[in-house]
Each structure stands twice: as structure tokens, then as C-alpha cells.
N, C-alpha and C positions, 0 to 999 in steps of 0.2 A: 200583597204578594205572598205574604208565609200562608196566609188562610188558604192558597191557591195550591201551594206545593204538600198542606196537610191534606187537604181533599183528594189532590192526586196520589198520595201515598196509603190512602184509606183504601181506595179506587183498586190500586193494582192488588193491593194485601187479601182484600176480598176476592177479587180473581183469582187467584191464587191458592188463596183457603179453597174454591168453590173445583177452580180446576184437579186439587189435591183430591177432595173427598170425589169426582165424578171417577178418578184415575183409582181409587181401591174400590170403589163400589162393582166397577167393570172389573178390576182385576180378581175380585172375589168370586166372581160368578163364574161356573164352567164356558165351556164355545159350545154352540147347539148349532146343528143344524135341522130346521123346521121347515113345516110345507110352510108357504106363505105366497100373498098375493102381494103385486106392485098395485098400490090404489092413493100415492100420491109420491110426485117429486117436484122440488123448489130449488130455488137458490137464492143467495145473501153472498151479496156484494157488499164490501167496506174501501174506501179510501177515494184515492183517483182526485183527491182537494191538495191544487196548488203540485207540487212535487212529490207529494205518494204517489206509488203504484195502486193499481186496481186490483182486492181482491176477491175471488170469486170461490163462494163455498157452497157442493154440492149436496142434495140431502133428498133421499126417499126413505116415503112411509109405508112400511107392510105391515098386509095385515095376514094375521097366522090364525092356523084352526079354530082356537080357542075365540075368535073376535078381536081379542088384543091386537093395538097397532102398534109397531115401533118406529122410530123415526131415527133412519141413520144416518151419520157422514160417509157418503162415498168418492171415490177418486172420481175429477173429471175423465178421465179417458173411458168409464164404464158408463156415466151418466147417461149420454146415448144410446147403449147400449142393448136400453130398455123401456116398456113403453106401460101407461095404465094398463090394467090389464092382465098385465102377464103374471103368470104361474110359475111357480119351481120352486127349489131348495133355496133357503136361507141359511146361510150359516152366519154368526155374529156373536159377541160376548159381553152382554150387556149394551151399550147403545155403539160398541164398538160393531163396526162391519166389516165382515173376513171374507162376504162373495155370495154371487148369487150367481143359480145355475136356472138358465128356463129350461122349462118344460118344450117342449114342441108338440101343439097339437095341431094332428091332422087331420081336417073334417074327413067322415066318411059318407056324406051325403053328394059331394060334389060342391061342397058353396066353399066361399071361403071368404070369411070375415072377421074382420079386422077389430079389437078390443072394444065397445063401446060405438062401433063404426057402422058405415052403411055395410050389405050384403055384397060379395064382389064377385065377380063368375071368372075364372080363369081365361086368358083369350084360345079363340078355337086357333087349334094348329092344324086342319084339314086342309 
């Protein structure tokens, strides 16, 4: 039983250390905001065994001019928000995320198509 409560006090001390140093790494860097593309989001869900709650953690990865991708925490209520694909400003502070603004493009050919998607024609209103 002690072997189990020292494992567990290892367990959290290292979260701990690890969550400290991500929290000045991020706090030392300035907030940018960059062009960047949305070219991946997930999520990670924890709990939901026995009488936990389910939690659910939002995350997209952009990628900015340079090729670099970053992978951030974002709020569920933006998560839909936005879809592969999409374009616009990034602003963020290290792997902290402060918002993202799309772009809106509008074809000038007449099509209109959807990120990665089929070719879509708008319906005729005559």
C-alpha cells in the first residue's frame, strides 16, 4: 500500500514540474498573430469510469507560413467553429491559443468549394 501512495506522489510532482516549466515557457514568449492554416483538430476525452465526469479536450493543429505546425488547446464552443481547410490569422503564445479569425474566400469563378471537398454550384434562384 506505501509503494502505491509513493508512485502516486512521484506521478503528480512530475505533472507538476512538467505543467510549471510548459506555463514559463509560454509565458516567455511574446502573443503573435500569424497567417496559418487549420490542417488538423482532435479531441481527448478522460474519465466517465464509475462516478467521474467525462472530460472532453479540444485541440487544432496549424500550420503557419513557415511549414511549422502548432498544436493548440482551444475552447469547445470555437471548436466547430472551424473546419480543415481554413485560412486566417492565428494569434497564440506559445502553445497557448488566444483566437483565430478566418479568412473568407470568395470564388470568383462561380464554383464554390468546399475545403478538401467535392465542387458545389450554388442553386439557381431563376
Amino acid at each position: 500500500m506505501g509503494i502505491f501512495f509513493i508512485i502516486f506522489v512521484i506521478v503528480v510532482v512530475v505533472k507538476l514540474v512538467q505543467a510549471g516549466q510548459t506555463f514559463a515557457n509560454n509565458s516567455a514568449l511574446p502573443e503573435q498573430t500569424v497567417a496559418a492554416r487549420v490542417v488538423g483538430k482532435r479531441t481527448h476525452t478522460e474519465g466517465g469510469a464509475g462516478d467521474s465526469a467525462v472530460q472532453t479536450a479540444y485541440f487544432a493543429t496549424f500550420e503557419v507560413g513557415s511549414g511549422e505546425r502548432i498544436e493548440v488547446k482551444i475552447p469547445p464552443r470555437e471548436y466547430g467553429q472551424f473546419a480543415e481547410g481554413d485560412q486566417g490569422q492565428l494569434t497564440h503564445q506559445g502553445t497557448w491559443y488566444r483566437g483565430f479569425e478566418r479568412r473568407r474566400v470568395i470564388p470568383t469563378d462561380g464554383s464554390w468549394e468546399a475545403p478538401g471537398g467535392p465542387s458545389l454550384r450554388p442553386p439557381n434562384t431563376t
